[in-house]
TORLUM-447460 format. One record per atom (N, C-alpha, C, CB): residue number from 1; residue in one letter; atom name; x, y negated, z. Coordinates in nm, 2 decimals, always signed. Glycine has a CB too. Example, Ala and Ser with C-alpha at 12.3 -4.5 7.8 and 13.67 -1.06 7.14 Angstrom:
BEGIN
<zafi seq="1" type="A" atom="N" X="+1.32" Y="+0.57" Z="+0.78"/>
<zafi seq="1" type="A" atom="CA" X="+1.23" Y="+0.45" Z="+0.78"/>
<zafi seq="1" type="A" atom="C" X="+1.32" Y="+0.33" Z="+0.78"/>
<zafi seq="1" type="A" atom="CB" X="+1.13" Y="+0.45" Z="+0.90"/>
<zafi seq="2" type="S" atom="N" X="+1.28" Y="+0.22" Z="+0.71"/>
<zafi seq="2" type="S" atom="CA" X="+1.37" Y="+0.11" Z="+0.71"/>
<zafi seq="2" type="S" atom="C" X="+1.29" Y="+0.00" Z="+0.79"/>
<zafi seq="2" type="S" atom="CB" X="+1.41" Y="+0.06" Z="+0.57"/>
//
This chain:
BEGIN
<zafi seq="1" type="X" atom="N" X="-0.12" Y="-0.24" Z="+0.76"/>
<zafi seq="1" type="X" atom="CA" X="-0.25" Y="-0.26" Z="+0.69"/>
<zafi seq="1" type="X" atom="C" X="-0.22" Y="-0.35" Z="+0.57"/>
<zafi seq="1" type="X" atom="CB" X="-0.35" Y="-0.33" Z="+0.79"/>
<zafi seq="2" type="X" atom="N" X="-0.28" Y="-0.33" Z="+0.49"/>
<zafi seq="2" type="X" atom="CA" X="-0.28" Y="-0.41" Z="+0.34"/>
<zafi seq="2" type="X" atom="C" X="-0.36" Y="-0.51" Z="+0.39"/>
<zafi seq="2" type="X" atom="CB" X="-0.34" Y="-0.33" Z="+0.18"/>
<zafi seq="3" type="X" atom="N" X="-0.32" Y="-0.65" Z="+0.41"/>
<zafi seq="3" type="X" atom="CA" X="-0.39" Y="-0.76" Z="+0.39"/>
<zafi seq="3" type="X" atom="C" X="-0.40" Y="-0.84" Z="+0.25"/>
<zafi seq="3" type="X" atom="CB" X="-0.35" Y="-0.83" Z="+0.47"/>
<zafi seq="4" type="X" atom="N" X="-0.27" Y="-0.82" Z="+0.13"/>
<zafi seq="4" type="X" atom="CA" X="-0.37" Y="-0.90" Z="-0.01"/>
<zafi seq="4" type="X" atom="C" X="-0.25" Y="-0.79" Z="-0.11"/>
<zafi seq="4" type="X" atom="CB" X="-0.36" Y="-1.17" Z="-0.04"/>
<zafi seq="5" type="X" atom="N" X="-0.26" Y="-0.81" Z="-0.22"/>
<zafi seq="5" type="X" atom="CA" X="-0.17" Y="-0.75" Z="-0.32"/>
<zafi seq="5" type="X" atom="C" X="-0.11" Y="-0.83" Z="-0.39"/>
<zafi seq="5" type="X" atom="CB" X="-0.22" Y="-0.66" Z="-0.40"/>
<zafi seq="6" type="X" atom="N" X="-0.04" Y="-0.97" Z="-0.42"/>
<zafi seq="6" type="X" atom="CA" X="-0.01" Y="-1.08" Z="-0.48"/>
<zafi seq="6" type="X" atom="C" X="+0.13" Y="-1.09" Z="-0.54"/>
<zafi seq="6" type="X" atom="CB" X="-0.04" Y="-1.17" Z="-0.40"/>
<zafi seq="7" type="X" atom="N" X="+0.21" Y="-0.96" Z="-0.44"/>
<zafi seq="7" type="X" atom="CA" X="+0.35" Y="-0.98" Z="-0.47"/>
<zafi seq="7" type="X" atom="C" X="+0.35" Y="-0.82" Z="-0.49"/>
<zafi seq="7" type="X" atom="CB" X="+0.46" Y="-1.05" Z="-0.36"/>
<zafi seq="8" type="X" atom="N" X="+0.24" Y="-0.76" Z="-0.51"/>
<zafi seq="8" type="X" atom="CA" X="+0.27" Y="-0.60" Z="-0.52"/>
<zafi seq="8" type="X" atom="C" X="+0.31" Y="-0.53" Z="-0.72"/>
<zafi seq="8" type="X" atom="CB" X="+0.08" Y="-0.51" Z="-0.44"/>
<zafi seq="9" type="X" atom="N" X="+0.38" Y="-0.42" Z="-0.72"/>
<zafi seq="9" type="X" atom="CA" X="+0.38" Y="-0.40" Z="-0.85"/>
<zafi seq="9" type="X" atom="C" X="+0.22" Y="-0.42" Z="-0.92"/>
<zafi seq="9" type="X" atom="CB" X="+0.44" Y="-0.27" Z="-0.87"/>
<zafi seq="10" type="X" atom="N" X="+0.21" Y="-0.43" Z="-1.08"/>
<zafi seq="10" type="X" atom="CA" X="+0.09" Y="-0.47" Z="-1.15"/>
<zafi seq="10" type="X" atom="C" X="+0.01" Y="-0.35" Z="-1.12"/>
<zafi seq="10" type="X" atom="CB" X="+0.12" Y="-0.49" Z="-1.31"/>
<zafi seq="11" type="X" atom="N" X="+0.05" Y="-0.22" Z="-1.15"/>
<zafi seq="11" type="X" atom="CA" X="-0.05" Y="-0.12" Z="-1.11"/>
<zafi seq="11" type="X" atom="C" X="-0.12" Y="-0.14" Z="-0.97"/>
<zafi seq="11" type="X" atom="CB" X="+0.02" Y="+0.02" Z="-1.12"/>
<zafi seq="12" type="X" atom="N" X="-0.05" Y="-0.13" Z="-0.85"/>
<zafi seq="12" type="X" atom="CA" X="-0.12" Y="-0.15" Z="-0.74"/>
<zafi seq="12" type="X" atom="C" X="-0.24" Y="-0.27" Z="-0.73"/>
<zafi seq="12" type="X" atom="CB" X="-0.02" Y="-0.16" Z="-0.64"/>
<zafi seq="13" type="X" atom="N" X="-0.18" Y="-0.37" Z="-0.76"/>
<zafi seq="13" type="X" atom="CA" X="-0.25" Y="-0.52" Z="-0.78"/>
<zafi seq="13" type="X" atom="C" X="-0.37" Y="-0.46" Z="-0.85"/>
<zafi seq="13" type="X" atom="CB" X="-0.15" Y="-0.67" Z="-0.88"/>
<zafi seq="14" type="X" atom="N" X="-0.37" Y="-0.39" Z="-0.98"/>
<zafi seq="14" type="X" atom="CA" X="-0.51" Y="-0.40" Z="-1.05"/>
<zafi seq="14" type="X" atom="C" X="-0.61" Y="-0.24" Z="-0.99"/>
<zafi seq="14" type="X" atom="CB" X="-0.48" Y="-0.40" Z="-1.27"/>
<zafi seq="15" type="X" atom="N" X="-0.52" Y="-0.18" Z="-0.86"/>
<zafi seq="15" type="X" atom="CA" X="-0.65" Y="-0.18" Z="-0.74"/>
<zafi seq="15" type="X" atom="C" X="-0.67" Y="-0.21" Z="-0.62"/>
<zafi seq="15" type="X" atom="CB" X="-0.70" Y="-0.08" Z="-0.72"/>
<zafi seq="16" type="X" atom="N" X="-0.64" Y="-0.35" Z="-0.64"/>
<zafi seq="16" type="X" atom="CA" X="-0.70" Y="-0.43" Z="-0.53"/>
<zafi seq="16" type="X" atom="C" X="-0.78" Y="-0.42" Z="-0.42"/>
<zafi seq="16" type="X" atom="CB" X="-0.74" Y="-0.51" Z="-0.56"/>
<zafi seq="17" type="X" atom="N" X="-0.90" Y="-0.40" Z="-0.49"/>
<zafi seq="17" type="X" atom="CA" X="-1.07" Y="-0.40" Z="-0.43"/>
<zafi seq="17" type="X" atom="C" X="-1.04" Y="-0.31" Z="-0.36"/>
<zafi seq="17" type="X" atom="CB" X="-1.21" Y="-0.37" Z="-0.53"/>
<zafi seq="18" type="X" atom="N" X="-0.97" Y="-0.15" Z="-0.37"/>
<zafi seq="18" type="X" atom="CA" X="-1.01" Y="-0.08" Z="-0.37"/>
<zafi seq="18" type="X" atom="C" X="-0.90" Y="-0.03" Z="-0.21"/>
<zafi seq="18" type="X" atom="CB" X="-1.02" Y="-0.03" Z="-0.51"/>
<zafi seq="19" type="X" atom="N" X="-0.78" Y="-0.11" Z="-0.22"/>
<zafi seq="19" type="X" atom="CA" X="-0.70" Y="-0.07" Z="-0.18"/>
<zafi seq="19" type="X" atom="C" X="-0.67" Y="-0.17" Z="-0.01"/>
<zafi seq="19" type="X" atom="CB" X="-0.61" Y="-0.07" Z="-0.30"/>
<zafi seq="20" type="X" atom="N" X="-0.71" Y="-0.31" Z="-0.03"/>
<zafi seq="20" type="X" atom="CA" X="-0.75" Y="-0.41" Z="+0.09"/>
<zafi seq="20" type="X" atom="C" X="-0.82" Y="-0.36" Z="+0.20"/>
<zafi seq="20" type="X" atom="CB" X="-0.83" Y="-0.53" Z="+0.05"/>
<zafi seq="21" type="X" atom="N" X="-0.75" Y="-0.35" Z="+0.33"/>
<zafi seq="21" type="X" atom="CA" X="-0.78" Y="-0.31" Z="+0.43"/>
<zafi seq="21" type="X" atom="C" X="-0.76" Y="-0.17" Z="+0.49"/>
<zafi seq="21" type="X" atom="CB" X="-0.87" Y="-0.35" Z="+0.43"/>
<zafi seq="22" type="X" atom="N" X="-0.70" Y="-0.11" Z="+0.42"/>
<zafi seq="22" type="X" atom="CA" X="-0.63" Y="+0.03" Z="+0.42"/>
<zafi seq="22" type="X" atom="C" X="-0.55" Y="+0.09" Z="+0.54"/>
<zafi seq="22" type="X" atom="CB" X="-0.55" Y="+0.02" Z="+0.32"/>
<zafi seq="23" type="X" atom="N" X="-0.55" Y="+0.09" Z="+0.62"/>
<zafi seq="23" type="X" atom="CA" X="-0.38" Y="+0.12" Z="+0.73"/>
<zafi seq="23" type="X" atom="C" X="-0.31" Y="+0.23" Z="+0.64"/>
<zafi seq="23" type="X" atom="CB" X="-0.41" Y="+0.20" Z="+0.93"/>
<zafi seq="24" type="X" atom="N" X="-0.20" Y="+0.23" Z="+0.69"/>
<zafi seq="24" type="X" atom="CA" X="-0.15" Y="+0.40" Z="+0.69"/>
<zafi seq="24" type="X" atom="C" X="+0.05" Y="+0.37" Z="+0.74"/>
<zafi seq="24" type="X" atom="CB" X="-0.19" Y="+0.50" Z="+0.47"/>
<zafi seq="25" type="X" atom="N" X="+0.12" Y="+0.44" Z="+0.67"/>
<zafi seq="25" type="X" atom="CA" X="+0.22" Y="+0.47" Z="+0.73"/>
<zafi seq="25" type="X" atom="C" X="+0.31" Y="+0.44" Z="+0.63"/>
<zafi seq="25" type="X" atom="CB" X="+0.23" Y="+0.59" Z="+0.80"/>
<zafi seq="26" type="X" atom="N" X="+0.42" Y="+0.38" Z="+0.69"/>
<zafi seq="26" type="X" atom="CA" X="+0.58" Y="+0.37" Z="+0.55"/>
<zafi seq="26" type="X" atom="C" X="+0.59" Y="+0.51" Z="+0.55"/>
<zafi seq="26" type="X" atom="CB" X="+0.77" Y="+0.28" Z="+0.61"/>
<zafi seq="27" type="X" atom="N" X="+0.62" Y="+0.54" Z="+0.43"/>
<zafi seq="27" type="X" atom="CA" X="+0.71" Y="+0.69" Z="+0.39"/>
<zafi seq="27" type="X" atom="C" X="+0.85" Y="+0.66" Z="+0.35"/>
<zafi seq="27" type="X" atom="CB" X="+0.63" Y="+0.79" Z="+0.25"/>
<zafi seq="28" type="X" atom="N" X="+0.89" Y="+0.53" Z="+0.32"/>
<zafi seq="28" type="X" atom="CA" X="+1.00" Y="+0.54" Z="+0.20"/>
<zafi seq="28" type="X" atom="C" X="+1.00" Y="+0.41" Z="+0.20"/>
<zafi seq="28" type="X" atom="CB" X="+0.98" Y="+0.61" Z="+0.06"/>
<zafi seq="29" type="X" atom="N" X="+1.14" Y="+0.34" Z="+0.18"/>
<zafi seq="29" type="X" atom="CA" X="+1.15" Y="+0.17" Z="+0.13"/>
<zafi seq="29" type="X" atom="C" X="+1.23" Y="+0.21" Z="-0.03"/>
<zafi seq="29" type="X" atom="CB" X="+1.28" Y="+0.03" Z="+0.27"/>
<zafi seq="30" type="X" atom="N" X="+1.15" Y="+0.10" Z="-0.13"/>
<zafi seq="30" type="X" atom="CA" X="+1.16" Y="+0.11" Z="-0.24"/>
<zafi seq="30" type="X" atom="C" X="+1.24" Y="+0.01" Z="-0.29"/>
<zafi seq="30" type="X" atom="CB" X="+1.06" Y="+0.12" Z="-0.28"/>
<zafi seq="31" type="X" atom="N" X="+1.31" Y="-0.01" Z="-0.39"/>
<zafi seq="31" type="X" atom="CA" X="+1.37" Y="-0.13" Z="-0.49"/>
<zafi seq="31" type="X" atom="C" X="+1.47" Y="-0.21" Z="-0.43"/>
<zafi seq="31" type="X" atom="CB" X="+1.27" Y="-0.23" Z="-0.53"/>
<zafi seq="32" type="X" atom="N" X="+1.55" Y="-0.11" Z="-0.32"/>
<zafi seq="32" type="X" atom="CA" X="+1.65" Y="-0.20" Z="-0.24"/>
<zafi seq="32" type="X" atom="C" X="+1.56" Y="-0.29" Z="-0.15"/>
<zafi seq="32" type="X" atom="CB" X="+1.75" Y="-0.29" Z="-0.33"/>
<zafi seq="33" type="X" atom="N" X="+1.44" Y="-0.21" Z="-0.08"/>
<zafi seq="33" type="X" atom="CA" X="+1.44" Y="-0.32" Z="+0.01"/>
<zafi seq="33" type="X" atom="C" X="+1.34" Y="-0.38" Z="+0.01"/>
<zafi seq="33" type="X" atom="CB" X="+1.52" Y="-0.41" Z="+0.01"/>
<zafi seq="34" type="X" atom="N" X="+1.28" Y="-0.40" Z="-0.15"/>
<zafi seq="34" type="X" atom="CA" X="+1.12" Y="-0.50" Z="-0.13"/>
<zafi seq="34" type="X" atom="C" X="+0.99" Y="-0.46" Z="-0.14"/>
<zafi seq="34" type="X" atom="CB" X="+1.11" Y="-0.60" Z="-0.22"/>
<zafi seq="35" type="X" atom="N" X="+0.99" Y="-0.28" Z="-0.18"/>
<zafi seq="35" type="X" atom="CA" X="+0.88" Y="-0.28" Z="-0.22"/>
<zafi seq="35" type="X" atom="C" X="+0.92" Y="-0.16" Z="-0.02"/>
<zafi seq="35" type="X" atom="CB" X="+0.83" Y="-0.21" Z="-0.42"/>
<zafi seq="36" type="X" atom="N" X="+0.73" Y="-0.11" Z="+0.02"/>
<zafi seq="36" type="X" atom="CA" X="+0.73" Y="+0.01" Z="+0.12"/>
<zafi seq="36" type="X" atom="C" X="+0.65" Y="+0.10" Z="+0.02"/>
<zafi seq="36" type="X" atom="CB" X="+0.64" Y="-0.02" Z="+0.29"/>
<zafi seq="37" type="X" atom="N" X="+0.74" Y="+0.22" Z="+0.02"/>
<zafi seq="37" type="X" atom="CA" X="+0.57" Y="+0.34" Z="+0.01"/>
<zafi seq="37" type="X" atom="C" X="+0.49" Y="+0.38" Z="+0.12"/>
<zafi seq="37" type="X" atom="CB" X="+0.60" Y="+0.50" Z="-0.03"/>
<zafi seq="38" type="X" atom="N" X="+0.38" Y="+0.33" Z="+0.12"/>
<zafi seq="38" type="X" atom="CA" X="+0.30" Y="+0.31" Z="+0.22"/>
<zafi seq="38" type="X" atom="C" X="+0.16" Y="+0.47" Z="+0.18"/>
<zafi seq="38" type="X" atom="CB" X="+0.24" Y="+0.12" Z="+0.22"/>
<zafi seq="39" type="X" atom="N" X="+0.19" Y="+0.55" Z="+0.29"/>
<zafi seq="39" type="X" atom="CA" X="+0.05" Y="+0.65" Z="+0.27"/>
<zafi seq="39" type="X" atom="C" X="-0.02" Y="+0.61" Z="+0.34"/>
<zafi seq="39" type="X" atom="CB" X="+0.04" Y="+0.79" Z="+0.30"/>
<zafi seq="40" type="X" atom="N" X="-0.11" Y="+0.58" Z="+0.28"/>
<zafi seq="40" type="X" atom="CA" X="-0.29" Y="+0.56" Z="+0.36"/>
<zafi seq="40" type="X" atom="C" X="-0.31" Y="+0.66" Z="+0.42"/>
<zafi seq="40" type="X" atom="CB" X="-0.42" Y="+0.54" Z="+0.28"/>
<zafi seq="41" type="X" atom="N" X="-0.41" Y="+0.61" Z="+0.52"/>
<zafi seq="41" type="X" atom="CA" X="-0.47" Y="+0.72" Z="+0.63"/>
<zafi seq="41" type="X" atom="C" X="-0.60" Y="+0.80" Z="+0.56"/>
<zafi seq="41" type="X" atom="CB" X="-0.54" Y="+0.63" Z="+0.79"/>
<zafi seq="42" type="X" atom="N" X="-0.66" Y="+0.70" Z="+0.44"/>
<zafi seq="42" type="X" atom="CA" X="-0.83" Y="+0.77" Z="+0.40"/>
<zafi seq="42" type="X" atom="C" X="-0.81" Y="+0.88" Z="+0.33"/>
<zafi seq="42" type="X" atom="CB" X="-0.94" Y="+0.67" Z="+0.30"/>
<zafi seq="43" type="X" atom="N" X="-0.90" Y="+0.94" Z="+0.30"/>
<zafi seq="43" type="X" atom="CA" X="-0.89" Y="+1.06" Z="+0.27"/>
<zafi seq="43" type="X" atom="C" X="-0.89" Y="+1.06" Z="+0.09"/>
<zafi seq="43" type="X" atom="CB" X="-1.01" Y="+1.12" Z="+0.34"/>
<zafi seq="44" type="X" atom="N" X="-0.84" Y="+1.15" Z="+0.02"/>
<zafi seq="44" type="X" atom="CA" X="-0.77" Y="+1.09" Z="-0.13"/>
<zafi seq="44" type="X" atom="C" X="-0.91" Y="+1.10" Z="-0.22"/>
<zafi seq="44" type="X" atom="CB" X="-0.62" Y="+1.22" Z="-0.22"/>
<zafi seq="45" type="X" atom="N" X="-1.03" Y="+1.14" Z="-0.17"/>
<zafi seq="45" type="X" atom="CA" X="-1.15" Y="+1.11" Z="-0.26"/>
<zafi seq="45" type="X" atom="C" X="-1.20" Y="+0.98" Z="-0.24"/>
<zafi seq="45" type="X" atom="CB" X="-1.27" Y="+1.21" Z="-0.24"/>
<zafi seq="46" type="X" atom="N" X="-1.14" Y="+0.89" Z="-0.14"/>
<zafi seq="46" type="X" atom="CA" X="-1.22" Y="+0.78" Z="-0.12"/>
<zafi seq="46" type="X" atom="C" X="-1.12" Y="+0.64" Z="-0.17"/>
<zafi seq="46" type="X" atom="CB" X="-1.26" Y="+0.77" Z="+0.04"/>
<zafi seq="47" type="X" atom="N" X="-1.00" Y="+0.73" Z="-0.24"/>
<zafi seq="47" type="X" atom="CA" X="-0.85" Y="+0.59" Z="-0.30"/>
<zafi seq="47" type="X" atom="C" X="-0.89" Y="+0.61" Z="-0.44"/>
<zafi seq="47" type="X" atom="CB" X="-0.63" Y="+0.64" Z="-0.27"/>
<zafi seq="48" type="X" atom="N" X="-0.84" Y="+0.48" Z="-0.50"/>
<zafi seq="48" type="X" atom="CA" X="-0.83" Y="+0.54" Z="-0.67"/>
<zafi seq="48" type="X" atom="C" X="-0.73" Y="+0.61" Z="-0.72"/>
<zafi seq="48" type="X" atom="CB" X="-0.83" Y="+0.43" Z="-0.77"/>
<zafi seq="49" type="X" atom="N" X="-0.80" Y="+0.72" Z="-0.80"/>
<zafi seq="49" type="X" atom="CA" X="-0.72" Y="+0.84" Z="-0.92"/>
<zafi seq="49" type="X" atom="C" X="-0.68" Y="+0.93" Z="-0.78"/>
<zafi seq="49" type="X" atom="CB" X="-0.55" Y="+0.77" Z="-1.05"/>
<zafi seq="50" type="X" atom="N" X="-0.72" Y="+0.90" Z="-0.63"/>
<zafi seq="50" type="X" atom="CA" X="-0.71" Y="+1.05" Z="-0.56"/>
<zafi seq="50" type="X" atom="C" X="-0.53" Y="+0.98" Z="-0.53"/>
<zafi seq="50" type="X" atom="CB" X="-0.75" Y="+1.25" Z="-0.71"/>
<zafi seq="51" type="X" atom="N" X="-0.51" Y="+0.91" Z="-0.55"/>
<zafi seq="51" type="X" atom="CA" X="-0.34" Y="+0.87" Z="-0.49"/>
<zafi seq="51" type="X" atom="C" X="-0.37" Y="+0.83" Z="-0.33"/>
<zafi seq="51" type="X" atom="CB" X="-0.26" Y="+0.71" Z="-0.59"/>
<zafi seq="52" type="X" atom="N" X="-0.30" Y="+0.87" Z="-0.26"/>
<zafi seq="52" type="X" atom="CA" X="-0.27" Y="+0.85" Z="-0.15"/>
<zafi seq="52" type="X" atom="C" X="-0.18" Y="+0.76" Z="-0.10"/>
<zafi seq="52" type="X" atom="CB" X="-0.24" Y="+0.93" Z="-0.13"/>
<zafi seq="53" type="X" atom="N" X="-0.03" Y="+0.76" Z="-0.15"/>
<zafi seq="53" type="X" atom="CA" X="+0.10" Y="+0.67" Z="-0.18"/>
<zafi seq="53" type="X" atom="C" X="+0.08" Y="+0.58" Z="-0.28"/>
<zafi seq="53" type="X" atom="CB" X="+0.24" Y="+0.74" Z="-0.22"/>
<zafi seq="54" type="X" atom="N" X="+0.12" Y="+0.46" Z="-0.22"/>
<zafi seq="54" type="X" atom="CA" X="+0.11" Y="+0.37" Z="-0.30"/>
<zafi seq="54" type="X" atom="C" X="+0.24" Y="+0.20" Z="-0.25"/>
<zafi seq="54" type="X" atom="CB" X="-0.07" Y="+0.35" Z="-0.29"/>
<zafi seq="55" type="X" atom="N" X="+0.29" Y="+0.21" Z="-0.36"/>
<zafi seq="55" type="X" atom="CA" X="+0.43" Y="+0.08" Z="-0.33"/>
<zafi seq="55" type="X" atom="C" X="+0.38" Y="-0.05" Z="-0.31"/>
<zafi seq="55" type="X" atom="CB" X="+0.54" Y="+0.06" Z="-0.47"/>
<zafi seq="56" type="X" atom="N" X="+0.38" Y="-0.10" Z="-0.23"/>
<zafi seq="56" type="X" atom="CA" X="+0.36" Y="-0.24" Z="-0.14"/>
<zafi seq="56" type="X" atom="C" X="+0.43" Y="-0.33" Z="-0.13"/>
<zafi seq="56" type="X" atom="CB" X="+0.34" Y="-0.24" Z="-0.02"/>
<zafi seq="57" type="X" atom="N" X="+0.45" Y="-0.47" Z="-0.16"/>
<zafi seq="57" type="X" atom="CA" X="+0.57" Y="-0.52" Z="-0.11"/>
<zafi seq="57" type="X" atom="C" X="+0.56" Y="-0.61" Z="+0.00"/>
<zafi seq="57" type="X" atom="CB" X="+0.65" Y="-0.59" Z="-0.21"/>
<zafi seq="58" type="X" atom="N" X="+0.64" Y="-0.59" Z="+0.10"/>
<zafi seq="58" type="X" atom="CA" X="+0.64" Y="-0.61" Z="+0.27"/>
<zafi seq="58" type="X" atom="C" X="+0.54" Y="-0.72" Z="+0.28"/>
<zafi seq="58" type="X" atom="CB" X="+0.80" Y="-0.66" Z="+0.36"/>
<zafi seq="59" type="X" atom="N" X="+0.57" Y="-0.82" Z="+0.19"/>
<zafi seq="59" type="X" atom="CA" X="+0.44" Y="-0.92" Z="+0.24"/>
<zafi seq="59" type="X" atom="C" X="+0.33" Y="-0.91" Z="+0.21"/>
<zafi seq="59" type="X" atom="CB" X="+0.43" Y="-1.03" Z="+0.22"/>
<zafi seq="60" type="X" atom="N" X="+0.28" Y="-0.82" Z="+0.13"/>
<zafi seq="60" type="X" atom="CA" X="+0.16" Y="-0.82" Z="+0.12"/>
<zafi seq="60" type="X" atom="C" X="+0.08" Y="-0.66" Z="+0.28"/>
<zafi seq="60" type="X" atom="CB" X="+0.14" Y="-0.79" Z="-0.07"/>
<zafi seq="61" type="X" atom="N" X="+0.18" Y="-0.69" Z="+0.36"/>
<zafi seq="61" type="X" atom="CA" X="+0.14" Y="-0.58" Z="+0.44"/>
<zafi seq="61" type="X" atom="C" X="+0.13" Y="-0.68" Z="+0.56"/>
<zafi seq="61" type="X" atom="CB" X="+0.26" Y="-0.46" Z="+0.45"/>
<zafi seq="62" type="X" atom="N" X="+0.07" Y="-0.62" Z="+0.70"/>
<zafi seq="62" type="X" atom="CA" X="+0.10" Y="-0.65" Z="+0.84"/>
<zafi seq="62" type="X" atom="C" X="+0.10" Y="-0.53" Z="+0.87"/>
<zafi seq="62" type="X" atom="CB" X="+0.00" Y="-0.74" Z="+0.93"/>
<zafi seq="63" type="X" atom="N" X="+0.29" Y="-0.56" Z="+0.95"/>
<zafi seq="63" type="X" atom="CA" X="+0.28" Y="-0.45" Z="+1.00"/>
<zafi seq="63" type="X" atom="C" X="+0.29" Y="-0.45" Z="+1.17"/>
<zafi seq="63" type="X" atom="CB" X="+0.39" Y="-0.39" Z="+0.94"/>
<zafi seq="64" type="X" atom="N" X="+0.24" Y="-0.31" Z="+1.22"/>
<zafi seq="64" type="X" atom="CA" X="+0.25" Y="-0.31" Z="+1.31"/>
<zafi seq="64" type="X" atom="C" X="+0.35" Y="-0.22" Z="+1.44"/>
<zafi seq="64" type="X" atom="CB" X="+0.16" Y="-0.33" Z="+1.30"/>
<zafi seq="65" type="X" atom="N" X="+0.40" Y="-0.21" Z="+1.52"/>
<zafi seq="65" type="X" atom="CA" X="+0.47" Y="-0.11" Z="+1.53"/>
<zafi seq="65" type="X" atom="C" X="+0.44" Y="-0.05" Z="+1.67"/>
<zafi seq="65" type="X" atom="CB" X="+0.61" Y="-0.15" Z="+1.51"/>
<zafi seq="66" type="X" atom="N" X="+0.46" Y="+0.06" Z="+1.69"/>
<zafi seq="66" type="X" atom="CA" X="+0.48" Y="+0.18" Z="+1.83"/>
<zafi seq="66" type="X" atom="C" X="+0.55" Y="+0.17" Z="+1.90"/>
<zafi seq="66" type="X" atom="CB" X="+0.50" Y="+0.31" Z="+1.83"/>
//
């Protein structure tokens, strides 16, 4: 789950609002390690620009595991 965006790349950070509280799933670890591509579970008319994947960096996540 996305709990804040503070250490995330600038694009993700400026959609914040939009993007806080999100679940979904790692697809991919990015940048050696610090960023996750994380796909959201909602459906792509309810994310901004219809993106689904979006790069996270681990702390701005809680994760949880199976």
């Amino acid at each position: 789950m996305i709990i804040d965006l503070v250490h995330s790349p600038a694009r993700t950070r400026s959609h914040a609002p939009a993007l806080l509280g999100h679940h979904g799933t790692v697809v991919m670890v990015l940048r050696h390690g610090t960023l996750a591509l994380l796909e959201l579970d909602a459906d792509a008319d309810q994310l901004p620009g219809m993106t689904r994947r979006w790069p996270v960096h681990w702390d701005d996540l809680a994760v949880f595991t199976t």
